[in-house]
C-alpha positions in Angstrom: 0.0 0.0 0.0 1.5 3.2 -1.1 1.8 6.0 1.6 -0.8 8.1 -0.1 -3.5 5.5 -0.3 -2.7 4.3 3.5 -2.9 7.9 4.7 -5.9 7.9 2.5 -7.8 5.0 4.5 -6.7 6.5 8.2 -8.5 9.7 7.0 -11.2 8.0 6.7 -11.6 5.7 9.1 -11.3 8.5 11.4 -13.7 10.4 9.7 -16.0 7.0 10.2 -14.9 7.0 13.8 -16.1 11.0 14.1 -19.7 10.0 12.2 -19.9 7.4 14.5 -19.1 9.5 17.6 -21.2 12.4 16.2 -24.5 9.9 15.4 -24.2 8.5 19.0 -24.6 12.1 20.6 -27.5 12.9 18.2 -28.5 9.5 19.8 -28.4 10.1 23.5 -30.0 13.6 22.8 -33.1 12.2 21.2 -33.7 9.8 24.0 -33.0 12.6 26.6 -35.6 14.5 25.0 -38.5 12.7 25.9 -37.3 13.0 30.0 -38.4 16.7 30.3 -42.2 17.2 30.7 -43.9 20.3 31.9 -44.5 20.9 35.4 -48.3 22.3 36.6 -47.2 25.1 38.7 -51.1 26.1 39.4 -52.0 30.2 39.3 -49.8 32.4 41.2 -52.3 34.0 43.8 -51.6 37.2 46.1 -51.5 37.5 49.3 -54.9 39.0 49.9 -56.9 36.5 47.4 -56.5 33.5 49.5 
């Protein structure tokens, strides 16, 4: 394998290793998304309307 065609397949097998990395994240977002629901925090009252 000459030096340009190795240096050609580590480019991109890092480049398939940074994909990878990249669609995991993406990943673990989408399944954090669903964690966060919204909170009923009622009517705020004053002091005098209770």
């Amino acid at each position: 394998m000459s030096p340009e065609a190795k240096a050609a397949f580590l480019a991109k097998q890092g480049l398939q290793v940074s994909l990878a990395g990249a669609e995991e994240k993406l990943s673990q977002l989408d399944r954090g998304h669903g964690q966060h629901t919204a909170v009923d925090l009622g009517i705020p009252t004053m002091r005098g309307d209770r």
